[in-house]
C-alpha positions as CSV (number, residue, x, y, z in Angstrom):
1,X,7.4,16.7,-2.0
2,X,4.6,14.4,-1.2
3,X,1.8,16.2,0.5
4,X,-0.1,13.6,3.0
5,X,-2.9,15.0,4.8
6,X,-3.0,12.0,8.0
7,X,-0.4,11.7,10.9
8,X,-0.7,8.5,10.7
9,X,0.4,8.1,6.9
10,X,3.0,10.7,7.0
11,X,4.7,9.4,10.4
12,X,4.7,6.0,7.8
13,X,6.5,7.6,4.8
14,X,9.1,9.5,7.8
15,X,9.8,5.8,8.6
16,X,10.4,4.7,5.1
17,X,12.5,7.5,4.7
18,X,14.7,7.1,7.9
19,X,15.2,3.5,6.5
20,X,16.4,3.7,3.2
21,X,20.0,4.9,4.7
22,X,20.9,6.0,1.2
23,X,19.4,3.7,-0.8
24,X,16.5,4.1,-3.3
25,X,14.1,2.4,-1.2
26,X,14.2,-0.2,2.1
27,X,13.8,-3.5,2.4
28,X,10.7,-5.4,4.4
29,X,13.5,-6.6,6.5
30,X,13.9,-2.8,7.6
31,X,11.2,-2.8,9.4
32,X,10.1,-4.6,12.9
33,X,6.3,-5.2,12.9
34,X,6.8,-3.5,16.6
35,X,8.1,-0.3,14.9
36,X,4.7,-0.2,13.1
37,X,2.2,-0.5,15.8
38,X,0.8,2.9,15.1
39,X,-0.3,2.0,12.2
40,X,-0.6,-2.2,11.7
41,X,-4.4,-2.1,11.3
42,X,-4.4,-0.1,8.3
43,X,-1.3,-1.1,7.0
44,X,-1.1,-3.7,3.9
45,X,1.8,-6.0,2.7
46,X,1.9,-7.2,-0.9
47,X,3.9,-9.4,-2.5
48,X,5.2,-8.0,-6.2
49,X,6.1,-10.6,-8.9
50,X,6.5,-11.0,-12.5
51,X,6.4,-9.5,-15.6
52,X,3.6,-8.3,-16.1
53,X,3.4,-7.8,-12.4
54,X,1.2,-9.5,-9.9
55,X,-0.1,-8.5,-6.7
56,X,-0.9,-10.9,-3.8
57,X,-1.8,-9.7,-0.3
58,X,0.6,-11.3,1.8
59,X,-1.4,-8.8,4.8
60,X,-4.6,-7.2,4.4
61,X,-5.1,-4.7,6.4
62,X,-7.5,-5.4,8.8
63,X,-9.3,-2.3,9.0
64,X,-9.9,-1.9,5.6
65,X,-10.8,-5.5,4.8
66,X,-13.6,-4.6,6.9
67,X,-14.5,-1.5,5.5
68,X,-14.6,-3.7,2.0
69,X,-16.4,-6.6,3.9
70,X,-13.7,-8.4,1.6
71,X,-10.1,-10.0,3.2
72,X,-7.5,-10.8,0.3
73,X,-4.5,-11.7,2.9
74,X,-3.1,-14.6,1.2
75,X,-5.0,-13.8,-2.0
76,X,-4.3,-12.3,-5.2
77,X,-5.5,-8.6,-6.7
78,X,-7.2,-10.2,-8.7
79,X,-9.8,-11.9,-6.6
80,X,-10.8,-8.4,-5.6
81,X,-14.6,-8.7,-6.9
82,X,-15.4,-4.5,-7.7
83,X,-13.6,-4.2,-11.0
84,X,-13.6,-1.1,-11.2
85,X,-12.0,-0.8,-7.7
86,X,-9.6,-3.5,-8.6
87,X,-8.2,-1.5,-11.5
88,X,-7.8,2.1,-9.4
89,X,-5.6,0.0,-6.9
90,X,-3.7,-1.6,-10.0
91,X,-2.8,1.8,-11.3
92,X,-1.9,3.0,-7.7
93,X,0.6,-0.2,-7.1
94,X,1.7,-0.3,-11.0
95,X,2.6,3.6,-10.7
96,X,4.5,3.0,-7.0
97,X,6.4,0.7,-9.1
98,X,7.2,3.0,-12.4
99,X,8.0,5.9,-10.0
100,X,10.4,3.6,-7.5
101,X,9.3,6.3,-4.8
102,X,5.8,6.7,-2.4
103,X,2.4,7.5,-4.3
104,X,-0.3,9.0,-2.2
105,X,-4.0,9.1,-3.6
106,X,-7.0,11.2,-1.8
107,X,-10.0,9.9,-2.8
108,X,-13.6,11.1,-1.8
109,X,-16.1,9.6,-4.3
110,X,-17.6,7.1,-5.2
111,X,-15.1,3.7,-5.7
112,X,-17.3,0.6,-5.7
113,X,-20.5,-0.1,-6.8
114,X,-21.5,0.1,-3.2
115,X,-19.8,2.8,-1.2
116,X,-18.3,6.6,-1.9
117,X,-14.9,6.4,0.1
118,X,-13.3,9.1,1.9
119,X,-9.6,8.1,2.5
120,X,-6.1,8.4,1.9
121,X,-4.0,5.5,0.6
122,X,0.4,5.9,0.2
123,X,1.7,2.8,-1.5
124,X,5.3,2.9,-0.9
125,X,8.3,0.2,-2.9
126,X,10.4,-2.0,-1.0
127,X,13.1,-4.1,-2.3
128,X,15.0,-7.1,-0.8
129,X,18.3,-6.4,-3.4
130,X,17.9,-2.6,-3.3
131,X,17.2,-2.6,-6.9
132,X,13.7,-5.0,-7.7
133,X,10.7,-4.1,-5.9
134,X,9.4,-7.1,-5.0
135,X,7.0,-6.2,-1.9
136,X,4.8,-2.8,-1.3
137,X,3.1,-1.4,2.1
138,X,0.3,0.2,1.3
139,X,-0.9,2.7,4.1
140,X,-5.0,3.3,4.5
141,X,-7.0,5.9,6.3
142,X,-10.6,6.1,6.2
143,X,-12.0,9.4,6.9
């Protein structure tokens, strides 16, 4: 059982839930933007491609772009200029994809060479043929 500790994230993996319907995960098409109001400025999209996979922001969250005083909508992972911060949320996407299933992270401590975060992140898979991930939402609370 995932154990979320924000109403705002685990309303988020209710609706990912309710919209599988049977299937391992949902598609992006699932979901109306409207449906997602609660939680739109700290939701991000990401487009998954390739093998090794890539990450490119189709949406940054707006909310947490400014918290990292950096915007990657449009941009790839990569361009992400902490390091260090740019490999924790590789491993957090990467694992999301290895699981096929929601991973939640709680992290209070330092994650940039600038700032200690206190927040909660759920990356959860969605996939357009029910089978390839090819997009994630990734759901972010600052404490």
């Amino acid at each position: 059982m995932l154990e979320l500790k924000t109403p705002m994230l685990q309303q988020l993996h209710r609706d990912w839930e309710l919209r599988r319907r049977g299937r391992a995960m949902p598609s992006r098409a699932d979901f109306d933007v409207l449906d997602l109001k609660y939680c739109i400025g700290n939701l991000s999209l990401i487009e998954v491609a390739g093998d090794p996979p890539r990450f490119r922001f189709r949406i940054h969250a707006t909310n947490v772009a400014q918290g990292m005083g950096f915007d990657l909508t449009g941009k790839s992972l990569d361009l992400l200029p902490d390091a260090h911060y740019r490999r924790l949320v590789e491993e957090h996407f990467t694992e999301a994809l290895a699981t096929r299933g929601p991973v939640a992270r709680y992290r209070n401590r330092q994650m940039t060479d600038q700032h200690i975060w206190n927040c909660e992140v759920l990356v959860l898979p969605l996939s357009a043929d029910g089978k390839t991930i090819d997009m994630l939402f990734s759901g972010f609370v600052w404490f």
